[in-house]
N, C-alpha and C positions, 0 to 999 in steps of 0.2 A: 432478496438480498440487496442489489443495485436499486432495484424498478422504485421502491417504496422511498417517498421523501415528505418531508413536511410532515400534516400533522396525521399524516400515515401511518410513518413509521413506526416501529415498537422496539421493543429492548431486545426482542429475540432478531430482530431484522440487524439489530447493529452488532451482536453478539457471535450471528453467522460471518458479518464482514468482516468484522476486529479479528476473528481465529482464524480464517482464512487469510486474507493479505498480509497478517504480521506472519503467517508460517512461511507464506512469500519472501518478503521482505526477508526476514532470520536466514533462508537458501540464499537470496541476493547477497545477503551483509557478506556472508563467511567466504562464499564463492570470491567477491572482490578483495578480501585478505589474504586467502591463500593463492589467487593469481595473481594480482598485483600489488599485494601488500599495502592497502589503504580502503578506507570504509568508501561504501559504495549507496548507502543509503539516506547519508543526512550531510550537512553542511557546513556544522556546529564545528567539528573539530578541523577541516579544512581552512575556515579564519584564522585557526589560532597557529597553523603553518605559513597562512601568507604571511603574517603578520612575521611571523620568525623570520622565515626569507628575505624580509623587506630588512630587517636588521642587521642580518651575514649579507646584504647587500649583493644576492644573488636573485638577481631581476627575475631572471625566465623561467627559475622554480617556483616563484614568487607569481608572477601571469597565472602559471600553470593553474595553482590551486585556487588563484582568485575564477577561471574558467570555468575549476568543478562547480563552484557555485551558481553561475549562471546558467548553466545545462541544467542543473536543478532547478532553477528558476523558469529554464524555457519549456521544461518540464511539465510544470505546473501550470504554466500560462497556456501552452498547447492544449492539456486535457480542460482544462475549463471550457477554452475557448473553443473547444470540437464540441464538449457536452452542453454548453449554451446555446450555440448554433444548432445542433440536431433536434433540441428539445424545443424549438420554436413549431416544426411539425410534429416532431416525433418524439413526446417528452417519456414515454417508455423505453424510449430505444437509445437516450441519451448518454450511457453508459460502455454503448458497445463499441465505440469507435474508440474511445481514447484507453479501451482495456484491451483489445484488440492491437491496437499499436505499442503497446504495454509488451504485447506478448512479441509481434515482430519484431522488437529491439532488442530482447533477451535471446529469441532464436536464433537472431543474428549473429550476437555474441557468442553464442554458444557454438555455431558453427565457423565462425572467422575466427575468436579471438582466441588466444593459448598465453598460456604461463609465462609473464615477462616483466620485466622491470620495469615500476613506474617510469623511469628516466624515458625509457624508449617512446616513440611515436607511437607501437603500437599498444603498448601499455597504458599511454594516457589518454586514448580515444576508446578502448574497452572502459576506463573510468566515466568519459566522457558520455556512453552509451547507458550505462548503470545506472550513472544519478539522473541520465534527464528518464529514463525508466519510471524510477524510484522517486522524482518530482512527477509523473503524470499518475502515480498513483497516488500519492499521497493528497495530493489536488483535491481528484476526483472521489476520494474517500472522504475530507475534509468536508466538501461539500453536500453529497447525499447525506455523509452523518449529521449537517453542521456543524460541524466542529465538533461532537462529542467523541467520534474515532482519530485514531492518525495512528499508523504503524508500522512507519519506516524508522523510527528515532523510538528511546524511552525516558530521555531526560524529563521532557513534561507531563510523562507518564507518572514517572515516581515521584515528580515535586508535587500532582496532582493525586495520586494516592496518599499521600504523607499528611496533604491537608487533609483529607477527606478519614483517614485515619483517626486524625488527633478529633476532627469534629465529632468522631462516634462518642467523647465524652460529654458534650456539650448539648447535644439537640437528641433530647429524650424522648417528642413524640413519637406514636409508633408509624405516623406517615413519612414523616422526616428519618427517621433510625429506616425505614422501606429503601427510601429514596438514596441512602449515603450507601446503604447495603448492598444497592441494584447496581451504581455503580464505579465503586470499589473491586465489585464479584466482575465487572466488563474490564476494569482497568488491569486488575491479574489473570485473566485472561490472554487480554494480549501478548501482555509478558511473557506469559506462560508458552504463549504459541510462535512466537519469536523468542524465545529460547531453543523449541523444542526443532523449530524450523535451521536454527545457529547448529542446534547437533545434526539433525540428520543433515545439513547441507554439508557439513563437514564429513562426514562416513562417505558421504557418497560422491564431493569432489576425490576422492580416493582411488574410486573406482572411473566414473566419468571424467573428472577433471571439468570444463568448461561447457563441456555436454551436462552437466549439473543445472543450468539456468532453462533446458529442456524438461524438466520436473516443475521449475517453477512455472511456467508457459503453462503446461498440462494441468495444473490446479488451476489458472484463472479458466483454460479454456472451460473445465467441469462447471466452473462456478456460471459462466455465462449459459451452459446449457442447461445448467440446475434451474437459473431464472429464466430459461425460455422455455422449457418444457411445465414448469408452473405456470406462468403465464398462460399457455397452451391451456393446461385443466383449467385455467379460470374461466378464459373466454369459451370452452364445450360447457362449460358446468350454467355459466350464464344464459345463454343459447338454449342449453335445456328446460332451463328453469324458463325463459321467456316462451316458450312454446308449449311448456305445460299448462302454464297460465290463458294460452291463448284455446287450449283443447278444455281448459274448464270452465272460460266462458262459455 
């Protein structure tokens, strides 16, 4: 899922990430709506508040939301810059650190932060916590997919389906009509899976409340052991195969 980059990778490798991290992402978004009432995974709509702030000529709500940006930015530059670094020795392992911190910062939140008003201090540092989250994933997704995943936001999702949509009348071969099909079928997907992640995280801040970003923690950590226990069968299964070969000489 993580491990596989370049010209490794396959559609079912970015298939497993796109369903998993948007289901992520979908418990992140809903979870920062209903405790502090502002989107928690992209950065799109926080411009078009500073920008209003800057107008009502109220400076400090105006920082504020110019701030959330930047934690999504430091976000993003943190998990690059852990997963560039590790992958100089350890280009398999490149992944574990900045999703791993992924999940310390959601735990965190989920055990410190509670239901409050963006206004307060502690409501804009739970914001603060979420998007630079939701920028080291996005990052590190961005990357291993190259750029064909991203599933914190769906605006370039749906502008990117739309085109992709309208091209199924246009490009009739059957490798071309494969290729728009392959994905299209990844880009509703994600949707799909950040929708489904926006309800359950919603039923289940009901019940949890902010202990809700504990479910999302628990999927990436599955996902990290999913690819370490594959891993695992690969490196015995090679091993076998290297020693059988050495008993049939």
């Amino acid at each position: 899922m993580f491990r596989h980059q370049g010209k490794n990778r396959t559609f079912i490798h970015n298939l497993r990430l796109a369903t998993l991290l948007s289901f992520v992402a979908g418990i992140v978004n809903v979870t920062g709506v209903l405790s502090i009432q502002t989107l928690t995974t992209n950065v799109t709509g926080h411009f078009a508040y500073f920008a209003e702030e800057i107008m009502k000529r109220d400076y400090a709500a105006a920082i504020t939301f110019f701030v959330f940006t930047i934690f999504f930015l430091l976000g993003a530059f943190t998990s690059n810059f852990l997963a560039e670094l590790i992958s100089r020795k350890h280009p398999n392992l490149s992944h574990v650190i900045p999703i791993s911190l992924e999940m310390i910062v959601l735990i965190s939140v989920g055990i410190f932060g509670a239901q409050s008003s963006l206004s307060s201090t502690e409501g804009k540092w739970i914001a603060f916590s979420m998007l630079f989250a939701m920028g080291i994933q996005n990052s590190l997704v961005t990357k291993i997919s190259q750029s064909t995943v991203r599933t914190t936001h769906l605006t370039g999702l749906f502008t990117d389906l739309g085109i992709e949509l309208s091209q199924l009348f246009f490009y009739k071969k059957p490798n071309e009509k494969k290729k728009l099909k392959t994905s299209i079928y990844l880009r509703l997907s994600i949707i799909t899976f950040f929708f489904i992640g926006c309800i359950s995280g919603g039923f289940l801040y009901n019940l949890l409340e902010m202990k809700t970003l504990f479910v999302a923690a628990t999927f990436l950590l599955l996902a990290l052991l999913y690819d370490y226990i594959r891993l695992q069968f690969h490196v015995i299964k090679r091993k076998t195969f290297r020693h059988k070969t050495i008993l049939d000489k």
